[in-house]
C-alpha positions in Angstrom: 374.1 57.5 68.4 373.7 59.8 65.4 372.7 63.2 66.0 370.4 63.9 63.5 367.7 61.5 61.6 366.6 61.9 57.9 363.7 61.0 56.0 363.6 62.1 52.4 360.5 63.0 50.7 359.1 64.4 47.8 357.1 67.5 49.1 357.8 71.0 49.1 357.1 70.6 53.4 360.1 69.9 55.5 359.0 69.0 59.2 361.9 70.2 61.8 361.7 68.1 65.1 364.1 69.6 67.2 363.4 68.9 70.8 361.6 65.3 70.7 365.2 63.4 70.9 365.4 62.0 74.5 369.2 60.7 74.1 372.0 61.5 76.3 375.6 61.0 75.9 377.0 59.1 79.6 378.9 62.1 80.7 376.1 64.8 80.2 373.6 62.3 82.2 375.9 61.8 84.6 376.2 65.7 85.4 372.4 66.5 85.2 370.6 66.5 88.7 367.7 64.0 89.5 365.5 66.8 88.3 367.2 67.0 85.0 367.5 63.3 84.4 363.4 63.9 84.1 363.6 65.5 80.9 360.5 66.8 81.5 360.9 69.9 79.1 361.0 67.6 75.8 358.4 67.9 73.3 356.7 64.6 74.6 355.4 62.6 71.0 355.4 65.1 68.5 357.2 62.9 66.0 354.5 60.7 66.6 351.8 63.1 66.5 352.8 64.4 63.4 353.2 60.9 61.6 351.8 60.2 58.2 349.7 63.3 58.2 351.5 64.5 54.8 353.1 61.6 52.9 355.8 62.6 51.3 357.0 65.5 53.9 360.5 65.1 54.5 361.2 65.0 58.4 364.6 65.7 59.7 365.2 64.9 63.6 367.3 65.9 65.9 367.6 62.7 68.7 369.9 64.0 71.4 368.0 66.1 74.1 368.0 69.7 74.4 369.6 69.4 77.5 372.5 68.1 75.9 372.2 71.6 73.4 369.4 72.7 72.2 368.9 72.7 68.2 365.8 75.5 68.3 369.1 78.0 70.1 370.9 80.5 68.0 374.5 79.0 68.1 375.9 82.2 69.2 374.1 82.0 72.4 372.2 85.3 71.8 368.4 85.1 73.6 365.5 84.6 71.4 363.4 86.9 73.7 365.5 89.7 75.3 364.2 90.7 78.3 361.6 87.7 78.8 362.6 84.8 80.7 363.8 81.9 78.6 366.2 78.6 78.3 369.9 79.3 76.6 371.8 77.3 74.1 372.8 74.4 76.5 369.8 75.1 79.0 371.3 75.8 83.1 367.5 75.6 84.4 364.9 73.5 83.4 361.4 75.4 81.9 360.5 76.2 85.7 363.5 78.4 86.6 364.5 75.1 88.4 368.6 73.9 88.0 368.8 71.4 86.1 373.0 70.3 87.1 375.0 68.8 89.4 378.0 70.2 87.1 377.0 72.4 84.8 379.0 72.5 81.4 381.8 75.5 80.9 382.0 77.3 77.5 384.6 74.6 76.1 382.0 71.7 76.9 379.6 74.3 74.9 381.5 74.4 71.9 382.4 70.7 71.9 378.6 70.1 72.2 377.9 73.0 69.3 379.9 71.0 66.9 379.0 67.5 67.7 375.5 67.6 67.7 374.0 71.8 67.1 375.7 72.0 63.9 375.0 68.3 62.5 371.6 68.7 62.8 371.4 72.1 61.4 373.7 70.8 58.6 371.2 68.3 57.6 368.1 70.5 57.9 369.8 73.0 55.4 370.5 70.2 53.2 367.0 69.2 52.8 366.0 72.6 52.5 368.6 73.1 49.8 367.1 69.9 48.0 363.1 70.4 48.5 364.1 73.9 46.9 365.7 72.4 44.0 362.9 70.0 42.9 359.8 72.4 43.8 361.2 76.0 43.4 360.8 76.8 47.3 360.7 74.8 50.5 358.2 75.3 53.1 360.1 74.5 57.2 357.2 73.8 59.3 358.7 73.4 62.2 357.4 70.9 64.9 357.1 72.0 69.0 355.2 71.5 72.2 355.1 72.7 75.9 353.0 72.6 78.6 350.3 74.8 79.0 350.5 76.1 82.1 354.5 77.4 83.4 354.6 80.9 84.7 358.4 81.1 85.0 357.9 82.0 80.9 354.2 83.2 80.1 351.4 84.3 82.5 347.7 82.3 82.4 347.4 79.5 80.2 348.7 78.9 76.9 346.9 79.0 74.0 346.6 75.5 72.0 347.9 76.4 68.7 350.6 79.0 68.8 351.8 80.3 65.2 355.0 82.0 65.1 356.4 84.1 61.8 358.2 86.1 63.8 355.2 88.9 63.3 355.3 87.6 59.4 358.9 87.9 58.2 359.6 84.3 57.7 357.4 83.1 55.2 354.4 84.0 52.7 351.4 85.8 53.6 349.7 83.2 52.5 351.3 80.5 54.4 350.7 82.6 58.0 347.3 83.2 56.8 346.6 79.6 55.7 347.7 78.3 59.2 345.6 80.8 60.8 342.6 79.9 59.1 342.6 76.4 60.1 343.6 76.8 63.7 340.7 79.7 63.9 337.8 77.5 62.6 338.9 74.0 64.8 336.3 74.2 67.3 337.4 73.2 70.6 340.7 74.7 70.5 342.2 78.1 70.8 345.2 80.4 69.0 347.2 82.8 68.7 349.5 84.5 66.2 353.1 85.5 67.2 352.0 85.8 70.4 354.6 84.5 73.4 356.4 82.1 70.2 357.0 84.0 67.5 359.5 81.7 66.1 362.3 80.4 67.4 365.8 80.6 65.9 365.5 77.5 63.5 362.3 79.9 62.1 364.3 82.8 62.0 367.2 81.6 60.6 366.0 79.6 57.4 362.7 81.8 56.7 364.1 83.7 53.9 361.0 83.7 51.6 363.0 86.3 49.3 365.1 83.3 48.8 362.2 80.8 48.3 362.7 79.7 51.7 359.9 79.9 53.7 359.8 79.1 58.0 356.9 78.8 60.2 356.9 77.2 63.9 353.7 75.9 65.5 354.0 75.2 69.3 351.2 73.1 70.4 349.8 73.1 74.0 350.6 69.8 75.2 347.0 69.3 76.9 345.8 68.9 73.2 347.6 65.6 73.0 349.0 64.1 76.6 347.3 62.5 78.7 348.8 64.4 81.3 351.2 67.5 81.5 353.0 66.1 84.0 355.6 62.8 84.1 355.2 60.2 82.9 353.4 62.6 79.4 351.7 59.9 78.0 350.7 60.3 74.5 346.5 60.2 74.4 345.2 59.0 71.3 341.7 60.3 71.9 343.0 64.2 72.5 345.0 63.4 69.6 343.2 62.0 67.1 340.6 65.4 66.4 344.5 67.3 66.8 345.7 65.3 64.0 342.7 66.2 61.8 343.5 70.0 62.0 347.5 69.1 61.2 347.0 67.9 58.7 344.8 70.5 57.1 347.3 72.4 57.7 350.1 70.8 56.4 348.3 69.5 53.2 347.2 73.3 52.5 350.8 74.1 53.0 352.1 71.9 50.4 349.1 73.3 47.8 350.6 76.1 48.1 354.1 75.5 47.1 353.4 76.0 43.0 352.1 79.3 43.9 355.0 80.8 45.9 356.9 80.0 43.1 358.6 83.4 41.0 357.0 85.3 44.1 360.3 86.2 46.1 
């Protein structure tokens, strides 16, 4: 199984889908629990959520589970959120504060994990950034999540439906936080926030260097806007997704106007 899947296009948009790959190696499978062999914290059919909303995007994808390591982690191990409860680079619990392992994996399974599959997929992503930069002057990393709406081991109430996270705007262009906003404030039905509990994971952080003409911004979805349920088996629901779809790609396509403009703006 490779680690990492590529789809080259022609726009300045690069979609980063870290955490729909469902794939475990035998021996990581064999150490997770019953409750971890659920997989329940993937993001359930984003890759498919997302599909054909701007042709031309380029998609990179990692296919190996977060379980297994977890591509959105800085490699380092350092928490995103210091303080807050969160998962780590190769997660111990699952999204619940629940243990996910029958045998959980010492620092040398880590690292072996960090190289195989961590760095491969980050590897790529740059790559594309790197290229997308070169044909269009900047590259615009939208990067792809979901999670369920409801978990109080990480965020009290209920999650809003679109969260935005520029890491309270260093990542990217004004104008690309404020295009995303815009959209997600007028979809009636649906609710937002800005660098509110996300504010951008590491993949964000890490590649939104608009100085650079690299510009990062993470959009965590509720997953009631698109499942059927929240719950196993997270059937994808065409009918929740299909107005969902609408507003992405708004988003995306105003993204990608954008590009020529950032241009000579670092």
């Amino acid at each position: 199984m490779i680690p990492v899947e590529v789809h080259q296009g022609d726009s300045p948009v690069v979609l980063g889908l870290p955490h729909t790959g469902t794939w475990l190696p035998d021996s990581v499978r064999a150490a997770l629990n019953p409750l971890g062999k659920t997989l329940a914290d993937t993001d359930w059919h984003i890759h498919r959520l997302y599909e054909g909303l701007l042709p031309g995007a380029t998609t990179v994808r990692a296919t190996f589970h977060r379980y297994v390591i977890d591509a959105n982690r800085d490699p380092s191990g350092q928490s995103l959120y210091p303080g807050q409860n969160t998962t780590g680079l190769v997660p111990l619990t699952d999204f619940d504060g629940e243990p996910i392992w029958d045998t959980a994996p010492d620092a040398a399974e880590i690292e072996r994990r960090r190289q195989a599959y961590h760095a491969p997929y980050h590897a790529a992503l740059a790559a594309e950034m790197e290229r997308v930069r070169a044909r269009h002057g900047v590259a615009i990393l939208y990067d792809c999540h979901s999670i369920r709406s409801h978990i109080p081991f990480l965020f009290e109430g209920i999650l809003h439906d679109f969260n935005i996270g520029t890491n309270n705007g260093a990542t990217c262009d004004p104008r690309i936080e404020a295009a995303t906003t815009s959209v997600c404030a007028a979809a009636q039905g649906y609710t937002h926030v800005l660098n509110g509990r996300f504010k951008g994971g590491w993949t964000t952080r890490h590649y939104g260097r608009p100085q650079e003409g690299f510009h990062a911004i993470q959009m965590e979805l509720a997953q009631a806007t698109h499942l059927a349920q929240e719950t196993l088996p997270f059937d994808y629901d065409e009918d929740r997704a299909a107005p969902l779809r609408v507003q992405l790609k708004d988003i995306l396509t105003q993204l990608a106007d954008l590009a020529p403009n950032l241009q000579g703006t670092s």
